[in-house]
C-alpha positions in Angstrom: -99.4 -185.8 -92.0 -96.0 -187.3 -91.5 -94.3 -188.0 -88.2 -90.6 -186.6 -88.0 -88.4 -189.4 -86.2 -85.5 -188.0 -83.6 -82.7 -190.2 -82.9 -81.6 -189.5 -79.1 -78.1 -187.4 -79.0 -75.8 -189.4 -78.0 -73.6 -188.2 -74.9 -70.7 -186.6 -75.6 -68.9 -186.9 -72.3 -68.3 -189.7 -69.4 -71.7 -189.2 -67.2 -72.7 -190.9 -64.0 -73.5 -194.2 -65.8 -71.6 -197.3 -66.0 -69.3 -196.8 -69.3 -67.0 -199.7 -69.7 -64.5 -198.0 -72.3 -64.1 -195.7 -69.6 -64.6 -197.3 -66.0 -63.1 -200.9 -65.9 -59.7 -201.1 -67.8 -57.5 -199.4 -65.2 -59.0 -201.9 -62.8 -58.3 -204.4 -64.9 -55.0 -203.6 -65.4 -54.0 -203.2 -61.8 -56.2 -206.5 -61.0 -53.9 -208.4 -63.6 -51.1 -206.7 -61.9 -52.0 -208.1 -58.2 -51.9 -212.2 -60.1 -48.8 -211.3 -61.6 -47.6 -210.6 -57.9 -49.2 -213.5 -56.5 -47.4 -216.0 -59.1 -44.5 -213.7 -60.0 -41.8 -216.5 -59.8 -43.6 -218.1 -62.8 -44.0 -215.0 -64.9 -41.2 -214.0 -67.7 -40.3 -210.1 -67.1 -42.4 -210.2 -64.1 -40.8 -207.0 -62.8 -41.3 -204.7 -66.3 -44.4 -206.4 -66.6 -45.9 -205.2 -63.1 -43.9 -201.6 -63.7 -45.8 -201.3 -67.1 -49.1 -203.0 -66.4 -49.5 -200.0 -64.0 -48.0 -197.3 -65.6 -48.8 -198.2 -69.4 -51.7 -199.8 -68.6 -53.8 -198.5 -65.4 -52.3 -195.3 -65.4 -52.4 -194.3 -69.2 -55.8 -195.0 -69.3 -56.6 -192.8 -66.5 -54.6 -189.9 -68.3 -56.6 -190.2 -71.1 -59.4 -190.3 -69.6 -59.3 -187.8 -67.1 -57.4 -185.4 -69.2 -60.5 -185.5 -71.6 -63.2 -184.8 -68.8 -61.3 -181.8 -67.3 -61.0 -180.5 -71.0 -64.0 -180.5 -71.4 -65.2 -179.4 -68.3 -63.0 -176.4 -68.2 -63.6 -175.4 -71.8 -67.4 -176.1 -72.0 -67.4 -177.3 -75.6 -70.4 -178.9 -77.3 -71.4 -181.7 -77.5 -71.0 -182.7 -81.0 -66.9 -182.7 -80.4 -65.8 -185.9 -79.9 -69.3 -187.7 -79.0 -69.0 -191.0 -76.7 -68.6 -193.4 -79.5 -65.6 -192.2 -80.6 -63.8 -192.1 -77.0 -64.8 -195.4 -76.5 -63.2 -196.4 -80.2 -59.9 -195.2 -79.0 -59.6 -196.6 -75.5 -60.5 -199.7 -77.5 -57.4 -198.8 -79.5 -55.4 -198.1 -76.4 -55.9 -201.2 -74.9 -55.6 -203.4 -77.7 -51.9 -201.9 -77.7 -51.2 -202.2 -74.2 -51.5 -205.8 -74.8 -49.6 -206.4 -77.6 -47.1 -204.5 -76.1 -47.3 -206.7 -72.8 -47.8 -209.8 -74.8 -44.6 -209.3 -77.0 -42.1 -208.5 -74.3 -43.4 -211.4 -72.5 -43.4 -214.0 -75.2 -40.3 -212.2 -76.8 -41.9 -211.3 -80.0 -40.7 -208.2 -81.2 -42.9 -207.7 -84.0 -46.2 -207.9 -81.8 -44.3 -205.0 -79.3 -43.5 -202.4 -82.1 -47.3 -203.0 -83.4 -48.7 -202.5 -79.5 -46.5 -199.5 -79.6 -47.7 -197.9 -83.0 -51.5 -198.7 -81.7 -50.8 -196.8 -77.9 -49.3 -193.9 -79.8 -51.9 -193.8 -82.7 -54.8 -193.5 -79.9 -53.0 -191.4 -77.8 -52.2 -189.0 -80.8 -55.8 -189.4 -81.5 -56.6 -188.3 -78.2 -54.1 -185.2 -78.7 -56.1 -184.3 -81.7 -59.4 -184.1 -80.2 -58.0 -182.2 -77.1 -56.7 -179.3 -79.8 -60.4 -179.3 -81.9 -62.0 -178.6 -78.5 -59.7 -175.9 -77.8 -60.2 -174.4 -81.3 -63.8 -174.6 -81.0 -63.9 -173.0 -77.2 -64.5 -169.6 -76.6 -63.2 -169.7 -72.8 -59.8 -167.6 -72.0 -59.4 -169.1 -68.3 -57.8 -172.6 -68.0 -56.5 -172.8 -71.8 -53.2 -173.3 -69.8 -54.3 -177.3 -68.6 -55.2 -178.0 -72.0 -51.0 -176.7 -73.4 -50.0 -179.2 -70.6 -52.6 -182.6 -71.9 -51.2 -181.4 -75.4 -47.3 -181.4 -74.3 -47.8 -184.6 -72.5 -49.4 -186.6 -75.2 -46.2 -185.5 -77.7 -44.0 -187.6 -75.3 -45.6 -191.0 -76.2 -44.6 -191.4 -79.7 -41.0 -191.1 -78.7 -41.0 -192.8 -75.4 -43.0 -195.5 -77.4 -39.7 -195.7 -79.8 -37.4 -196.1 -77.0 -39.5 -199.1 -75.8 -39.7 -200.3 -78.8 -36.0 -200.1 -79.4 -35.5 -201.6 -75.7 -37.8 -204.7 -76.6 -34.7 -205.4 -79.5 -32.4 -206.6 -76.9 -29.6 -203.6 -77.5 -26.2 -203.7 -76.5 -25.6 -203.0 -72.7 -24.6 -200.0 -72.8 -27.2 -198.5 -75.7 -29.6 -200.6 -73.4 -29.1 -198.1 -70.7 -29.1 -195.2 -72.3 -32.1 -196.0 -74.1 -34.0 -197.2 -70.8 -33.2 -193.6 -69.0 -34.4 -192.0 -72.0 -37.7 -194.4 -72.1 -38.8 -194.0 -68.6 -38.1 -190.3 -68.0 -39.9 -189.4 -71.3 -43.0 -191.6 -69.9 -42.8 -190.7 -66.9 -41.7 -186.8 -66.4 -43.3 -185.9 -69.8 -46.6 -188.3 -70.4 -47.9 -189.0 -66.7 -45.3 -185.6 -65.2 -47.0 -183.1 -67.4 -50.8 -184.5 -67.4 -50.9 -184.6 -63.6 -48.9 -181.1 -63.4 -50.9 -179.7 -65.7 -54.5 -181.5 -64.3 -53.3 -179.7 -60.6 -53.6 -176.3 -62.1 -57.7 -176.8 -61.2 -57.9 -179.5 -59.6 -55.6 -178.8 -56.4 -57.4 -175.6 -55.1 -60.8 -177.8 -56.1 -59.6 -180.3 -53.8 -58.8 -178.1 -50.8 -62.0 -176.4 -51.5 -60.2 -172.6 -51.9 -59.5 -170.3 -54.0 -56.7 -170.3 -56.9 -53.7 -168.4 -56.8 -54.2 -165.4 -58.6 -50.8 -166.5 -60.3 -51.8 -170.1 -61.3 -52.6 -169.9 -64.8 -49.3 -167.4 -65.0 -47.1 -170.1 -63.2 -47.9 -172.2 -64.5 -48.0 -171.3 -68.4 -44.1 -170.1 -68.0 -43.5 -173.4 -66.1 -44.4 -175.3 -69.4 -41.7 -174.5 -71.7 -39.5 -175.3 -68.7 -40.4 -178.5 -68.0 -40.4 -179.6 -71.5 -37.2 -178.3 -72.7 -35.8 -180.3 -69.3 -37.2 -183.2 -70.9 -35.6 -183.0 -73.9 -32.2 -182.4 -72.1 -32.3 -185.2 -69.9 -33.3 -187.4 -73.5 -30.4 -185.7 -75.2 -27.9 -186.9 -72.3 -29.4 -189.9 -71.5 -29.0 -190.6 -75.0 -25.2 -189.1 -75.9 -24.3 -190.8 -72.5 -23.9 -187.5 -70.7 -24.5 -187.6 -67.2 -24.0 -184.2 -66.3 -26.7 -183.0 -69.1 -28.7 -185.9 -67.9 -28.5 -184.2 -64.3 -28.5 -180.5 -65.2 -32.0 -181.3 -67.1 -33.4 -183.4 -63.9 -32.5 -180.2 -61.9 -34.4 -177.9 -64.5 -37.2 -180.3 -64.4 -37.6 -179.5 -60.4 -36.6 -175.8 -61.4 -39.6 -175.7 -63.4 -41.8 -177.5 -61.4 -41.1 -175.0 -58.4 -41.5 -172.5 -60.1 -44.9 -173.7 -60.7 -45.5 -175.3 -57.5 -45.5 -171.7 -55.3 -48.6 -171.5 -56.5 -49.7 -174.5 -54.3 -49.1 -172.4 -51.3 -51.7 -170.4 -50.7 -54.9 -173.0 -51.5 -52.7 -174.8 -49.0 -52.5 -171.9 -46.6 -56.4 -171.0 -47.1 -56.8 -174.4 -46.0 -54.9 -174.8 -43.2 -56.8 -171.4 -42.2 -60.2 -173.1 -42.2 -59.3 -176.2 -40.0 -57.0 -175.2 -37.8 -59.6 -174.2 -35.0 -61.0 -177.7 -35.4 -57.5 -178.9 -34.7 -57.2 -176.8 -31.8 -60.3 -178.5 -29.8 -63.1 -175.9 -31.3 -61.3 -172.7 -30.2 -61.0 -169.8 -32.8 -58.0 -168.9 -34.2 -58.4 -165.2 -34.3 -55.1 -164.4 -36.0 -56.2 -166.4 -39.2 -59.7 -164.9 -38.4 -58.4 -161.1 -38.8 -56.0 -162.6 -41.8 -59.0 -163.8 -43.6 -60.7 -160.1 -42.8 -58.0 -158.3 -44.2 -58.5 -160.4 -47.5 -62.0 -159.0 -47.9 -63.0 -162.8 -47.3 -65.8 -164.5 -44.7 -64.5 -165.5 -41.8 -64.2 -169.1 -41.3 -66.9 -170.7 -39.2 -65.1 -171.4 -35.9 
C-alpha cells in the first residue's frame, strides 16, 4: 500500500501574512525618498529623483499591487491564475527597473535608464497580461468595468517609459519640453489617473460604507474611452508643440472624469445622511429619516 504525497497549494493572492514582494517596497521607496530630503544638497537630480522615487517607485508598486487584489477580488477567479510565485517574480522585475532607472539618471548613464525602463514596462505588461487571463477565465458580469480601467492604465507605461527614456538623452530645450509634458501626463493621468479612477468605481461606496450608484458601472464604462482619447490628445499636442490641443485634451480629461464622477454623489449623500444626527449633538434628522423611507431603505440609527 503506497502513500500519495500532496504538495500544499500555494496561495494565489496577497493574504494576511507578511509577503515581502508585496508589503515592503513602497516603504522602501518612500523611506529612501525621506534620506534624499534630508541630504538633498548632496544628491545629483535630487528633485526628479524624489518626484520619481515616489511616483515610479512607491506608487507604481502599489498600482500593481492593489490593482491585482481588487481584480481578483471582484472577479473571484481561481486560484491557479497567476499563483503567488509569479507576482512576486514580477515585482522583483519591477523593482530591479525602478533602480536602474534611478541609478542611470543619477550617475548619467543612459544605457542603464533605457534597460530600467524596458524592465518597468516588461513587468508591468506582464502584469497587464495576467489582469486580461483573469478576466477571460471569470464568469462575473458586475465590475468587468475596473478591470477595462487596470488594462487602459497599464498601456500608458510603455510609452510614458519611452518619453523618459528619450528625456534621460539630454534633448534639445525645446524637444526637452515637449517630451517632459508628454512624459508626466501619460504617467500620471493615464498609469496612476486611470488605476485610481478605475479602483474608485468599488472602492469609494466601500469606503463610505453605502450603496453604489445604480449608474457606476454605466459612468463610468463611457467615461473610459473619454479619458483615454484626452490622453492621447494632450500627447499629440504636447508633442507637435500645440498648446491649445494640449489644453482642449486637459479639459476633456476633467470632461470625462465628471462625467464619471456624478456618480460619487450619492455614496456621498447616503453618507452624509447617516452621520448628520451625530453632528447635530444626537438629535434625529427626520427629513433624511423620511428621505431614507421613501427609498425603501432602514432608517438610520439616530
Amino acid at each position: 500500500m503506497t502513500v500519495l504525497e500532496t504538495k500544499p497549494v500555494e496561495p494565489a493572492t496577497p493574504t494576511r501574512s507578511v509577503w515581502p514582494w508585496r508589503d515592503h517596497p513602497s516603504f522602501l521607496w518612500l523611506l529612501v525618498a525621506g534620506i534624499v530630503v534630508a541630504i538633498r544638497p548632496l544628491v545629483p537630480h535630487a528633485d526628479w529623483l524624489l518626484i520619481h522615487l515616489v511616483l515610479l517607485g512607491a506608487l507604481t508598486h502599489a498600482a500593481i499591487v492593489w490593482s491585482t487584489h481588487f481584480t481578483q477580488a471582484l472577479l473571484k477567479t481561481g486560484p491557479t491564475i497567476d499563483v503567488r510565485r509569479t507576482q512576486s517574480r514580477r515585482l522583483e522585475l519591477l523593482f530591479a527597473g525602478v533602480a536602474l532607472v534611478l541609478t542611470g539618471v543619477v550617475a548619467e548613464r543612459w544605457v542603464l535608464t533605457v534597460t530600467g525602463a524596458i524592465l518597468v514596462s516588461g513587468a508591468v505588461v506582464w502584469h497587464a497580461v495576467m489582469l486580461w487571463r483573469r478576466l477571460r477565465a471569470s464568469i462575473a458580469v458586475r465590475f468587468r468595468t475596473t478591470v477595462h480601467y487596470y488594462l487602459a492604465a497599464a498601456t500608458c507605461v510603455p510609452l510614458g517609459a519611452t518619453f523618459g527614456a528619450l528625456l534621460a538623452r539630454g534633448p534639445d530645450d525645446d524637444l526637452r519640453g515637449r517630451l517632459l509634458v508628454a512624459h508626466t501626463m501619460v504617467m500620471v493621468l493615464g498609469w496612476l489617473g486611470l488605476t485610481v479612477t478605475g479602483t474608485l468605481v468599488t472602492l469609494w461606496p466601500t469606503m463610505l460604507r453605502t450603496r453604489m450608484d445604480p449608474r457606476d458601472e454605466r459612468l463610468a464604462r463611457q467615461g473610459l474611452p473619454i479619458l483615454i482619447g484626452a490622453v492621447m490628445v494632450i500627447v499629440a499636442g504636447a508633442l507637435t508643440g500645440v498648446q491649445l490641443l494640449a489644453a482642449a485634451g486637459l479639459l476633456l480629461y476633467l470632461a470625462g472624469g465628471a462625467w464619471w464622477g456624478r456618480a460619487l454623489w450619492l455614496p456621498l449623500r447616503q453618507a452624509t445622511d447617516r452621520v448628520r444626527p451625530a453632528l447635530r449633538g444626537g438629535r434625529p434628522d427626520l427629513g433624511a429619516q423620511r428621505d431614507w423611507v421613501d427609498r425603501g431603505k432602514p432608517c438610520p440609527a439616530g
